[in-house]
Structure formats: structure tokens, C-alpha cells
N, C-alpha and C positions, 0 to 999 in steps of 0.2 A: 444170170451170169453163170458158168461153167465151172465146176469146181477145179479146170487147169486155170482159168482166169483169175478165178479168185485166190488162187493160188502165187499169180506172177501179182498182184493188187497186194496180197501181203509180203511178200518180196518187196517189191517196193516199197513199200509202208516201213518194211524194219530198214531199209538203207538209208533213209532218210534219217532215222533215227539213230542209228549208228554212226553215219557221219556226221551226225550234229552233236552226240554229247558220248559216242564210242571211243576207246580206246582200239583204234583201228587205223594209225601210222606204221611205217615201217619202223622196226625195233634197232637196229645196228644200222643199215643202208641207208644212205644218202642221195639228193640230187648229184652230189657232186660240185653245185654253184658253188659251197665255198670254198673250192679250188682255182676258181677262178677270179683274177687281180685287173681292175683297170690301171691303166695307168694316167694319174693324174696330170691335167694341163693347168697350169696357173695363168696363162695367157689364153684363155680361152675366144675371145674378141669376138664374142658372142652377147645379145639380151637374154634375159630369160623369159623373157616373154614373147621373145620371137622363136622359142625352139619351136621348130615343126614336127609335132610327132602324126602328123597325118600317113596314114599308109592305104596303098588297092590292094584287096583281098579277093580274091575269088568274086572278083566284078564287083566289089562295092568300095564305096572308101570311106574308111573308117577314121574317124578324128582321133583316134590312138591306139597301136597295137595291141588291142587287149579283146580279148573274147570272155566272154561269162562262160566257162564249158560245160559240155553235157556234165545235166548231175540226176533228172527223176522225170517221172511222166503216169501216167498211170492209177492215178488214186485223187482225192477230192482236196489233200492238201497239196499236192504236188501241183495241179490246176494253179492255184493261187501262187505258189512259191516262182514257177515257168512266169506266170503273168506277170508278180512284180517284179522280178529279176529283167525280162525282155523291156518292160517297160522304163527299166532304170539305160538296160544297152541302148534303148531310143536314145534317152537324154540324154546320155552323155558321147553315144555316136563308136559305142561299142561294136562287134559280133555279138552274137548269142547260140547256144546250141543246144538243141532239147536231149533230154535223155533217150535212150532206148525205147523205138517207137514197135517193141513187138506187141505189148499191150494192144495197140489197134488192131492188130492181126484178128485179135477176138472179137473186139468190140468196133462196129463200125460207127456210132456214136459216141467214141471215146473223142471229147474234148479237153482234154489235160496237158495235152501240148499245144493249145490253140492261143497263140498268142500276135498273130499277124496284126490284128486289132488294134493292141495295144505297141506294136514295135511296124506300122509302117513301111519306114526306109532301112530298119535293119537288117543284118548281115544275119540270116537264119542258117544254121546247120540241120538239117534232119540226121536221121542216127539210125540205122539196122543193123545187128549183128552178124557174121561174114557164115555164120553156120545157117542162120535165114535165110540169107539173099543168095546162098546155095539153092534153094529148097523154091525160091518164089519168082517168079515170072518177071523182064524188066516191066514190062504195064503195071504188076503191083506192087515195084515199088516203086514206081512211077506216082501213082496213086498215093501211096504214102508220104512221097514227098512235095504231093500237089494240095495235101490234107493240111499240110501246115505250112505251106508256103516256100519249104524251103529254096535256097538260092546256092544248095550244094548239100549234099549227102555226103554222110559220115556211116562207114561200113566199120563195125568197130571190132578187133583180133582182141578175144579174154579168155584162150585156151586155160590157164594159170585160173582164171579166176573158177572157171566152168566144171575143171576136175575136182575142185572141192568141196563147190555149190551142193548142196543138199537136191537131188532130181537134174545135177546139170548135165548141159553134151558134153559128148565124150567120143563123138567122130568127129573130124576136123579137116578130112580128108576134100578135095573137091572149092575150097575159099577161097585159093589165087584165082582157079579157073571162074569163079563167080564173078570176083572184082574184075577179073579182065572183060569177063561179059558189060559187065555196068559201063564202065570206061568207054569201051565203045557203043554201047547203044542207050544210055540213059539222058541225054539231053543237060543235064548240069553236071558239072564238076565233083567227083568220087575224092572222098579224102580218105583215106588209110588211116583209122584210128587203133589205136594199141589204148589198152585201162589200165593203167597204173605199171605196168612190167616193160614197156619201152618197146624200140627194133631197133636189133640189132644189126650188125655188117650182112648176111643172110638175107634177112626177111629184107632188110630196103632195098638189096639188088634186085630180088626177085619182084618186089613190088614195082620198082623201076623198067623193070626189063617187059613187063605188060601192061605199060602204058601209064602208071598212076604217076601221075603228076603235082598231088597234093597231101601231104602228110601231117599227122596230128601224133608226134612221138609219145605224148602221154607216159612218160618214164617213170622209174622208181626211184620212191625218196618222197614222196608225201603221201597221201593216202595206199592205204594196201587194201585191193580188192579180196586177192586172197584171205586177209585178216578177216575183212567185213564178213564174206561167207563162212569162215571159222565160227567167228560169233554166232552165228545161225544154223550149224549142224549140231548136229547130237552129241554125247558125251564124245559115247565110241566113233567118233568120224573126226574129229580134233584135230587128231596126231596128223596125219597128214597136210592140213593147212598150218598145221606149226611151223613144218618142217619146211615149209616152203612162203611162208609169210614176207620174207626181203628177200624175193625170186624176182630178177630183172635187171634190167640195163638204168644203170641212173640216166635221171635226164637230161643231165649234160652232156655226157658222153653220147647219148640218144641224139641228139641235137647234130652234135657233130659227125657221127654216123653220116643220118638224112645230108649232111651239106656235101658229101663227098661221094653219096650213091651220083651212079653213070648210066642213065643218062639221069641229068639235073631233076631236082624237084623242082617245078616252081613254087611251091608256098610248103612251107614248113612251120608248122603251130609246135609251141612249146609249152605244152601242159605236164602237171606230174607235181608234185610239192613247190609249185609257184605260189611264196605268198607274201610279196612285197615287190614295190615299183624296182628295188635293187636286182633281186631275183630276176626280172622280166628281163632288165635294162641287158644283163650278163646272157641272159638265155638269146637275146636279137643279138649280139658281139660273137657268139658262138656260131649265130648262122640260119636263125630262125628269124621267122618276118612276122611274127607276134606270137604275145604269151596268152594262153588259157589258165583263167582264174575258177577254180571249182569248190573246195570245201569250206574254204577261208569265206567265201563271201556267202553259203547258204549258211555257215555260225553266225555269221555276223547278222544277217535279216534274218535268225531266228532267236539269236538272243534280245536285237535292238531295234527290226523293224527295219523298215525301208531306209529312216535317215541308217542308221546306224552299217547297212551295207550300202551307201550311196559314203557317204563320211570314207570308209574302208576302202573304197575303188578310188574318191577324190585324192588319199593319200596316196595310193600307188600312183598313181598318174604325175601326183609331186614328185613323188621319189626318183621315178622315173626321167621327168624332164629335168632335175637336179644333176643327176648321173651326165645326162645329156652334154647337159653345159659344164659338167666339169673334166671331161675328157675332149671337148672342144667339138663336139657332134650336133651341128643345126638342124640335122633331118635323122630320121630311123635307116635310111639309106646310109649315110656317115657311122653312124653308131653302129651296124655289120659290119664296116671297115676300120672300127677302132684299135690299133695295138691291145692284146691282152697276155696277162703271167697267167701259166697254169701253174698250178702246183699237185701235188698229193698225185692220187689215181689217176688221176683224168687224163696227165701227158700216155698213159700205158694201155688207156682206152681210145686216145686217140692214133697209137700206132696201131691197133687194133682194125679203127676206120681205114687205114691206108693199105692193109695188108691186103694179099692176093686174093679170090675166093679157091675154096678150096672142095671139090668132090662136085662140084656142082655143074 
């Protein structure tokens, strides 16, 4: 192994650990979901057992809007962690989406994202960074995405996370023209992923205006990448991930951004400090067509094992179809057309989303 390999293998190694037992939330910044109010139906004239949360994703269809999102790939524990998590989105008829597949760049016997095996008929994301797939051929990332089966590529934007990464990029220049390239010559479906900091009115038009038709907001307001890289630089390199630790668009406001880029997205993932079926329920009402679950549930199957993240996603999915029925919504289609109150921030981010572009 290459001492740059081994170098991204411990990278990964401490992210893992960081988000399993780091103090690496944002500090002040919010999703923003709790600005957001259903409004309750009493007359609901619904079962609960008939709610449908089935929804099509990106050609699959998934018995509830919920993704396991990118979280690790890379190392001999992350192997195991991809395996049982995909294996959990079989069973219960999830998405799934690996982490950042630069690690294979090095290694062409990396199996750490290999989980087709064990997840079938699921909904696979593959994952490259938008500074990568600048730099790489579509045949290799073709390749890439052929190595784990994916059924859709996730191009992920972590400017924010990269400037304070310890050895991270720091050109950026040239990633719309890459995602346009993939868009048109990759064969499945390009998602626009953001890590933790959101897209805003900006980045979605632009992302829209070259053809991406599928978004992964990844907003601010639960894990901070920023942070995590903080934790891993030097004394003297600190200051600057400090300063920028709750840098981003909360996810709500994110959500609603993507709903009102021209032209449409067709699918919009709502990830970022999602970690409850309520959470999810507010993030689909705002305009997303399912939510991404990520630190919540690798605490959970690393504090308690498999049941104990299988237990954790069962309740989201109650919480969930509860929400459901109590706003009077029989399908996930109903529940994006449910009346909602904002409150706080979010109405002033969402005039934000409305307003004109500007210099562009």
C-alpha cells in the first residue's frame, strides 16, 4: 500500500471514530426542521396500516423513503460496517449509499464497499468526489460504479470540508463542467451530493441549468464535516475550522432551495441532521422525495449491533407513518402536498429560494 493510501485508510479510520463517539455536531446551527409545524388532522379517515410509504427512486422502489447515506469505505472495519448496514437496507427495502469511493482509485482490490451480495435488489449509491471526477475519465468512473453495483452515482461538493482537511484540495475550479460531463455520458443517473454545508439558491441553479436532475442536499444542522477535519489537524490549523464549523445552508431551507431550482429536480434526498421518522416526515412536506439517515444509525450499530440499528430505523419508519396518518397523508405523494407552518428562519430562507439570480 502507498504511503498516500495509507494515508486516505487513516482518514477514514479516524471518521469513523469521530462520528461514532466525537464531539463533531454543529455548535449554534440548525437543520431548521424545527421550524417547521404540521398541521394536524383529527379526521384523518385513514388505517394505519394502510399508510403507503412506498416511493421510485432513481429506478428502484423502495418500501419507505429512507436511504442509509454515505458514511465510510476504505479500511477493514468500514467493510463490515457497508455490509451490515446494506444488508439491514435489503431487509427492510431501503436505499443504501457507500461512502467515498476514492480509496479504490488506489487499490484495485479494495473490497470495503462491496456489498451487492449482501443487498441484491437494493437501491445502491456509488460516491466520488466532484474534485475526482474532474481529474478521471467517464470509463473510470464507470468502472467505479460497476465495482459496486451502483444504480446511481453520487458526485459529492465538500469545498468547506477540503480547505481544512489536513493535505486537502484546494482547486475547485473545473466540477460543474465534470458533473455536466457524467450527466451526459455516464449511463445511470448523477446525484449532486453536498456533505454536511447544503446548496444553496446558486449552486442548485447552476446544478440544474447542466442537466442534474438528481440532488442529495446534505444540509447543515447535524454532523459538521468541517468539525470532524478540525478534530484531525494540528494545534496550529484549528483556528480556521473553528471559524467555519456551522458554515452552510440548514437542511431545510436546503430542501426547499432544490424544490424551486428551474428546471425541476426530479429526486431530491434530504440528508444532514436527519434523525427521527419526524425529522424525515417534515423534510418529504418541504419537497424532498426521501430522507438520508447517516450518523444516527452508524452510533446506533456501533453501540448495539445490528438489532440495535435495525430497532433505530424500525422507529423512524413508525414515526414516520404516524406523522402520516395524522396529517391525513395515505402515500409519500400526499405528505409533499400536506399544508405546513414555518416559523423562525426558514420563512427568510425561503424568500431567499424565490429571489432572482443575481451576476450570474
Amino acid at each position: 500500500m502507498t504511503s498516500q493510501a495509507t494515508d486516505i485508510a487513516g482518514r477514514k479510520a479516524d471518521h469513523i471514530e469521530l462520528c461514532a463517539t466525537g464531539d463533531v455536531g454543529f455548535r449554534k446551527k440548525t437543520t431548521l426542521l424545527e421550524c417547521v409545524d404540521f398541521v394536524h388532522d383529527a379526521l384523518p379517515e385513514l388505517a394505519l396500516d394502510e399508510i403507503d410509504t412506498t416511493v421510485s427512486l432513481l429506478g428502484k422502489k423502495l418500501k419507505a423513503p429512507i436511504l442509509i447515506a454515505a458514511m465510510t469505505g476504505g479500511t477493514a472495519r468500514s467493510r463490515d460496517i457497508n455490509r451490515e448496514l446494506a444488508s439491514i437496507a435489503e431487509e427492510r427495502g431501503y436505499g443504501f449509499g457507500v461512502g467515498s469511493q476514492r480509496p479504490m482509485l488506489r487499490d484495485e482490490k479494495d473490497d470495503t464497499y462491496s456489498v451487492r451480495d449482501v443487498a441484491p435488489t437494493t437501491l445502491i449509491l456509488g460516491n466520488i468526489g466532484a474534485v475526482q471526477a474532474r481529474e478521471l475519465s467517464t470509463d473510470a468512473i464507470t468502472n467505479l460504479a460497476g465495482r459496486v453495483g451502483a444504480d446511481a452515482m453520487c458526485v459529492h461538493l465538500n469545498p468547506a470540508m477540503e480547505i481544512v482537511q489536513p493535505g486537502g484540495d484546494r482547486y475547485f475550479a473545473g466540477a460543474l463542467g465534470a458533473i455536466e460531463r457524467l450527466v451526459e455520458e455516464l449511463g445511470i443517473p448523477v446525484v449532486a451530493k453536498e456533505t454536511g454545508c447544503g446548496i444553496g439558491p446558486r449552486a442548485a441553479r447552476r446544478l440544474a441549468r447542466v442537466g442534474v436532475r438528481h440532488v442529495d442536499v446534505s444540509g447543515a444542522g447535524g454532523t459538521s464535516w468541517v468539525a470532524v477535519e478540525t478534530e484531525r489537524a494540528a494545534d496550529g490549523a484549528r483556528a480556521l475550522g473553528e471559524a467555519l464549523r456551522d458554515w452552510g445552508v440548514p437542511t431545510a431551507a436546503s430542501v426547499m432551495i432544490a424544490k424551486r431550482a428551474k428546471p425541476r429536480f426530479s429526486t431530491i434526498i434530504a440528508t444532514g441532521g436527519i434523525t427521527s421518522g419526524v425529522d424525515a416526515a417534515k423534510a418529504i412536506a418541504l419537497g424532498a422525495h426521501a430522507a438520508g439517515i447517516a450518523r444516527p444509525v452508524l452510533q446506533a450499530l456501533l453501540a448495539g449491533g445490528r438489532k440495535a440499528a435495525l430497532d433505530f430505523l424500525i422507529q423512524v419508519e413508525a414515526e414516520l407513518r404516524a406523522v402520516m396518518l395524522l396529517v391525513g397523508a395515505g402515500s409519500v405523494r400526499a405528505l409533499r402536498k400536506t399544508p405546513l407552518v414555518l416559523r423562525g428562519d426558514l420563512p427568510i430562507w425561503a424568500a431567499l429560494a424565490r429571489s432572482p439570480s443575481k451576476g450570474e
